[in-house]
Structure formats: structure tokens, C-alpha cells
N, C-alpha and C positions, 0 to 999 in steps of 0.2 A: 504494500500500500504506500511505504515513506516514498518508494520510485517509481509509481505511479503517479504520488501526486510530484514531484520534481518533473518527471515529463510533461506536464501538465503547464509546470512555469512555476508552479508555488514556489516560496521562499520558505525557509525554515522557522519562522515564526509564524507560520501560515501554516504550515506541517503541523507545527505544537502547537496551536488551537485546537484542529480537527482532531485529534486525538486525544484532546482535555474535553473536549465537548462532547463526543461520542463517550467518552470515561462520565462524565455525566449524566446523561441519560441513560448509560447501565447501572448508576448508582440508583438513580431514583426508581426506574423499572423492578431493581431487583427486589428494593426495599417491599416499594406499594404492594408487585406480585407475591411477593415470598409470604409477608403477612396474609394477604387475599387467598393464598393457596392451603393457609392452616383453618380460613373460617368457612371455605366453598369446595375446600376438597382440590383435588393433584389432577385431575381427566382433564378439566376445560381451559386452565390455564398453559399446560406440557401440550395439548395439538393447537393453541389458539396461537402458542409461542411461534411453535415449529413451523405453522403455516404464515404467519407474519414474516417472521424470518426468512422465508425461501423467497418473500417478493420483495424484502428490504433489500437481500444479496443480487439481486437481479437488476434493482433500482439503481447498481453501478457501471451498468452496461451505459446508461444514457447520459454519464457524466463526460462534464468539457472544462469546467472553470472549477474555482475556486468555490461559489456558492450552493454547487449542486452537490461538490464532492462532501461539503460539510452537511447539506439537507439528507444525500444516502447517511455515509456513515453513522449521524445524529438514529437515523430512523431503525440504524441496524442493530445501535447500541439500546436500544427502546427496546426493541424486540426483543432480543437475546433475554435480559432480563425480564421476561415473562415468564418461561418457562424454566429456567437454571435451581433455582430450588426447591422449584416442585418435583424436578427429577432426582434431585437427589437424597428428597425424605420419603417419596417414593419406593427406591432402593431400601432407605434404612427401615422404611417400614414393613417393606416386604422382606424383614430378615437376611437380606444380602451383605455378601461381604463389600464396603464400603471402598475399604482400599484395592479390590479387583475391578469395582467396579469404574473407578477413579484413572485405575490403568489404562482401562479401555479408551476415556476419554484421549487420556495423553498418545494412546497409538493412534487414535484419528487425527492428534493433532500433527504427527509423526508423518503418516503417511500424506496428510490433505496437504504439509509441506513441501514436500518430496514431489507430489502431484502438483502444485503449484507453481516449483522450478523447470520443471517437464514442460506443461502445458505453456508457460512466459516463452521459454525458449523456442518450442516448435510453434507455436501459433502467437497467440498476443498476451500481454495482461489480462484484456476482457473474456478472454475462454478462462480465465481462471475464473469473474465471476460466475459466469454463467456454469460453472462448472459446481461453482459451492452451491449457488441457488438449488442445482438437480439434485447434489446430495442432502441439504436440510429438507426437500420435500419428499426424497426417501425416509428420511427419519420419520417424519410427521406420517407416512404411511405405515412405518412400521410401529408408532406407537399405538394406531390405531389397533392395536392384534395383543397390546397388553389388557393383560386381567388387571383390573381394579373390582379394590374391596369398597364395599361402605365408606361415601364421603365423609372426610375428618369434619370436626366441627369442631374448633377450638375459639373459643371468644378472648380475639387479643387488644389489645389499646390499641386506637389509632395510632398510637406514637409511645412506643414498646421500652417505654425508661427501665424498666425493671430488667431486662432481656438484656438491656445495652449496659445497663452497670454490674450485673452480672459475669459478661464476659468481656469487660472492659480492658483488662490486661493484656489477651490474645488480641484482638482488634487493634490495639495501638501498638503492640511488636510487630501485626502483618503489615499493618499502615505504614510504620518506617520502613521496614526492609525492601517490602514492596515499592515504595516511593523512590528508593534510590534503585533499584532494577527498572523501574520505566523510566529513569535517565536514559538509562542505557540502552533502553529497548526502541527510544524515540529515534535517534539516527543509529539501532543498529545496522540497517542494511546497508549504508550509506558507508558504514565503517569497514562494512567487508567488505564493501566494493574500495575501498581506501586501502585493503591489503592486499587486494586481489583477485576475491572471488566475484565469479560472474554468478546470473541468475541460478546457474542451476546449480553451483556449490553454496551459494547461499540458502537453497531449497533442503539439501544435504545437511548444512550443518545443522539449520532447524531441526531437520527432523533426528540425528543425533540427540540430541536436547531430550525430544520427546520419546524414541525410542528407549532411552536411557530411564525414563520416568516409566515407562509402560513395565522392565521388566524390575523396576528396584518395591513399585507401586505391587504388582500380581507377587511377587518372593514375598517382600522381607517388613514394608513397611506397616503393613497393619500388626505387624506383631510387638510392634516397639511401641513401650507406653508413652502417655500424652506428654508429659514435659521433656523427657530427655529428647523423644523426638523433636519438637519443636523448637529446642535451642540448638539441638548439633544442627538443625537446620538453615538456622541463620547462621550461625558461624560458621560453615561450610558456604552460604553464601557470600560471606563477605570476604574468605578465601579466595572463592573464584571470582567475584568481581576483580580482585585486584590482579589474578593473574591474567585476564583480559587486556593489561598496561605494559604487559613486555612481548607480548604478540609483536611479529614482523611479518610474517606470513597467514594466510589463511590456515593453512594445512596447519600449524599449532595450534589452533582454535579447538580443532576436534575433540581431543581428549578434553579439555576444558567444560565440554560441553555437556558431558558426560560426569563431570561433578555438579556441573549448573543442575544436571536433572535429577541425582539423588537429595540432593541440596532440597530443592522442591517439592519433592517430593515427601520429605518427611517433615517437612512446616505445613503441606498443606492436606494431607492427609491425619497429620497429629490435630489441626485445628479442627476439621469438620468431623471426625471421630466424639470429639470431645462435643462440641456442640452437638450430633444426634445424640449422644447419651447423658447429656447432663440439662438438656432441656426440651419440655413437651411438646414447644412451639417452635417444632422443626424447620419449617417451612419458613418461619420470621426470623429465625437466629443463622439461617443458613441462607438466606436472603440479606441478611445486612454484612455476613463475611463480605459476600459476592457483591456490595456497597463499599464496604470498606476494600476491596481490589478495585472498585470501580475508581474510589475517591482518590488513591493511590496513581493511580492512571488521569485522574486530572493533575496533581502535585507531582509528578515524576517528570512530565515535557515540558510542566511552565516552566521547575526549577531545570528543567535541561537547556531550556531556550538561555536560560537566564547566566547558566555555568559554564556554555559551550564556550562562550566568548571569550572566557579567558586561558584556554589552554588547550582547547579543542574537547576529543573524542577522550580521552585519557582522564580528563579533571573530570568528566559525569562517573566515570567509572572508581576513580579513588574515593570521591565523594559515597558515592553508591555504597562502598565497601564498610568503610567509617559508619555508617545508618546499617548497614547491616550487624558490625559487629558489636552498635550501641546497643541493639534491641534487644537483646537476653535480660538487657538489666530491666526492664519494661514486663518480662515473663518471671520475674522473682516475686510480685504480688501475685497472678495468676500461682504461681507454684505451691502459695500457701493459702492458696484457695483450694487446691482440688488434691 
């Protein structure tokens, strides 16, 4: 998407809007549905998501400027956050393993990258949208063929105070670390094209990343309890952000990438663990995580636009690292909570 919109002509503060804004609209989405899905039940918000979703992805087929690029993305970030926590109180309530099922995500995110760099090179950017649109409207078909039990009915506050100072410790250690990883994330592609990878090794590393999350997520990470997981995870991130500062090459990234995703894997697998089992209002407490990545995603490109300037690609990244290896001390309340 960051080069897509540079072809386009955007400037890099024009980049980090459209991804602070779309970060916004999956903020509020996720919030409004995630509660909405604990008082009306998981069926009508997970296909109402999936089918919004597959025409927002599609809506980037007909971008040209600046304004439309920010009306799709705004609309895709809306959608998404309809359906993201109802799927996954769904699973926890259907007795699923959470962290297999969590895998899974991260192997579609593996391969739909992988597919991405494929698809840019032999045809255009725009077969990549129309390419995600086909697959979210598969999803939305396949969801149609899950059993649901008896809609939940949980009566929660409009405005879920008790829920939010609850898990108030994990929220503000994801909120940091995560805020300095969308530094980084805001001209990642931009950066590998700065070492050298073209489209389709930029496709590759990604999906490295996610591959790496799919098999540490289906092995090893639901078996680790909730705090230790959660901090080797940020301190494991903020290891590999900074090894991200003595890259020369592409080809060193690999392995890197491949800590980036056990890293993530056990922060965010150890977070929603604990949220399905330490609160009834699944659907709202795992909807404001999926807020709090959103919020993180608006504060990670402002301050990136705002950090780039003075040392490039390297100053978001040591920054990044520093917020990551602050935030354990943010998980020492939470640790004597649970």
C-alpha cells in the first residue's frame, strides 16, 4: 500500500495520515462492534463484517488521488473492525484452541503476502486488490456453513470503564510497543526497497514474518502462561527492532524476521488468552485490544512522520526498540493483578 500510494505522487506525510486515519476507524469499529457483538450475538456482525469488507477491498480498484485513496482505506479500516472480535470469542467460545486458531490467521497473512508480491510483479498492484476482495468474500461464504449456538446476551455499558481499568496494564504495554513497531511499519516497504529488495522479496520477507508466527503460534505459544509470555515478548521485540539498524542488505532481514514473529506472537497470543478467560464480555474486551492496535496504528506514522526527519529509517527503528523494551515495566501492575 506505502508504494502504491508513492506511485500515486503522495508524499510521506500524506502516507502517514492515511494510515493514522484508517488506524482510526479500526479503532472505533472495533470498539462499537466488539461490544455490539457481546449484546446481539457473533452471526450478524462476522458475515455483515466479511461482506462489507470484500466491497471496501475492491473500492481500491477505483483509486487515483490522494482523496479516494484515504475514502477506500478509511472504509476498509471501518469494516474490518466489525467482524475481528466476534470471530474471535466465537472460537473461545466454541472451546477452540485460541493460539491454533490465531496461527491460522498469521498463515493467511503469510501466504496473502507472498500472493501479493507475485500478483504486483506479474500483473499490477490492482490485481492485488481485487484479489483480497475474492478472498474476504470467500471467507464471508465460508462463514456462512459455521454452526452457531444460542445468541450471547451480555448487557454491557455503552462505555465499558470497568472492562478498560480492568485490563488496563496489558493495553498500555501493547499500546507502547505496538506504537513504536508502526514507526517502523509506516515506510517499511520503502526501507527495503532502500536495501534492495524489489516487490516480490518484499512479498517474501513478509510472509517470513508470518510464517514464523503461524508455526511458533500452532507449537508452543499457547502453552506459555500469560505474563512470562507477554514480556519475553516485548523484549524480544525490542531486540529485533534494533537489529533492523545494522541491516545492509535485504537478505539479512530474513532471519530477523523470524524473531519479529515469535516476538508477536507470544505478546499477542499471551494478551487475548488472558482477556477470553479473565472476562465474560468477550466480545468488548477483545474488541478494545483490536482498539488499542488500532490507536497504536494512528500514534506509530504520526510519530514516524515526525522522527523520520531526523535520521531517516534507523531513528523510527531505535526509537521503536526503546518503547518496546520500556513496556515490561507497564506489565508489572498487570503481573500483580493476575
Amino acid at each position: 500500500m506505502t508504494i502504491f500510494a508513492r506511485e500515486l505522487g503522495l508524499t510521506d506525510p500524506e502516507i502517514g495520515s492515511i494510515v493514522a486515519i484508517y488506524s482510526i476507524a479500526l479503532l472505533i469499529s472495533s470498539s462499537v462492534f466488539g461490544r455490539a457483538s457481546d449484546k446481539f450475538g457473533r452471526k450478524l456482525f462476522l458475515l455483515a463484517g466479511l461482506t462489507f469488507s470484500s466491497a471496501a477491498f475492491f473500492s481500491q480498484v477505483f483509486v487515483f488521488d490522494y482523496l479516494s485513496l484515504l475514502a477506500a482505506r478509511t472504509s476498509i479500516g471501518f469494516c474490518m473492525g466489525i467482524y475481528s472480535a466476534s470471530l474471535v470469542a466465537y472460537v473461545h467460545e466454541g472451546k477452540k484452541s485460541l493460539s491454533k486458531f490465531i496461527s491460522f490467521g498469521s498463515l493467511g497473512w503469510g501466504l496473502g503476502t507472498m500472493a501479493a508480491g507475485l500478483i504486483a510483479v506479474n500483473f499490477t498492484i490492482i490485481g492485488v486488490f481485487v484479489f483480497s476482495a475474492f478472498l474476504c468474500f470467500v471467507a464471508m461464504m465460508t462463514a456462512l456453513t459455521m454452526p452457531f449456538d444460542k445468541p450471547v446476551s451480555i448487557d454491557v455499558p455503552k462505555f465499558p470503564l470497568e472492562i478498560i481499568r480492568k485490563n488496563l496494564s496489558l493495553y498500555l504495554a501493547v499500546l507502547i510497543r505496538h506504537s513504536g513497531a508502526h514507526m517502523i511499519w509506516t515506510f517499511w516497504p520503502l526501507f527495503l526497497q532502500s536495501i534492495g529488495a524489489d516487490l516480490f522479496w518484499i512479498g517474501v520477507i513478509q510472509m517470513m514474518n508470518s510464517l514464523a508466527q503461524f508455526g511458533f503460534m500452532y507449537t508452543l505459544s499457547g502453552r506459555i502462561k500469560y505474563v512470562p509470555s507477554i514480556i519475553l515478548g516485548l523484549v524480544l521485540s525490542g531486540v529485533t527492532f534494533f537489529l533492523f539498524t545494522l541491516v545492509t542488505d535485504f537478505w539479512q532481514i530474513l532471519p530477523m524476521q523470524i524473531l519479529l514473529g515469535v516476538s508477536w506472537s507470544l505478546l499477542y497470543v499471551g494478551g487475548l488468552r488472558y482477556l477470553m478467560d479473565k472476562n465474560i464480555e468477550r466480545g468488548t474486551a477483545s474488541g478494545l485490544f483490536d482498539s488499542v492496535l488500532g490507536l497504536s496504528s494512528v500514534l506509530g506514522p504520526l510519530m514516524a512522520t515526525f522522527v523520520i526527519s531526523f535520521g531517516g529509517y534507523a531513528t523510527t527503528m531505535i526509537l521503536a526498540s526503546g518503547l518496546a523494551f520500556a513496556s515490561p515495566v507497564i506489565t508489572r501492575l498487570w503481573n500483580q493483578r493476575t
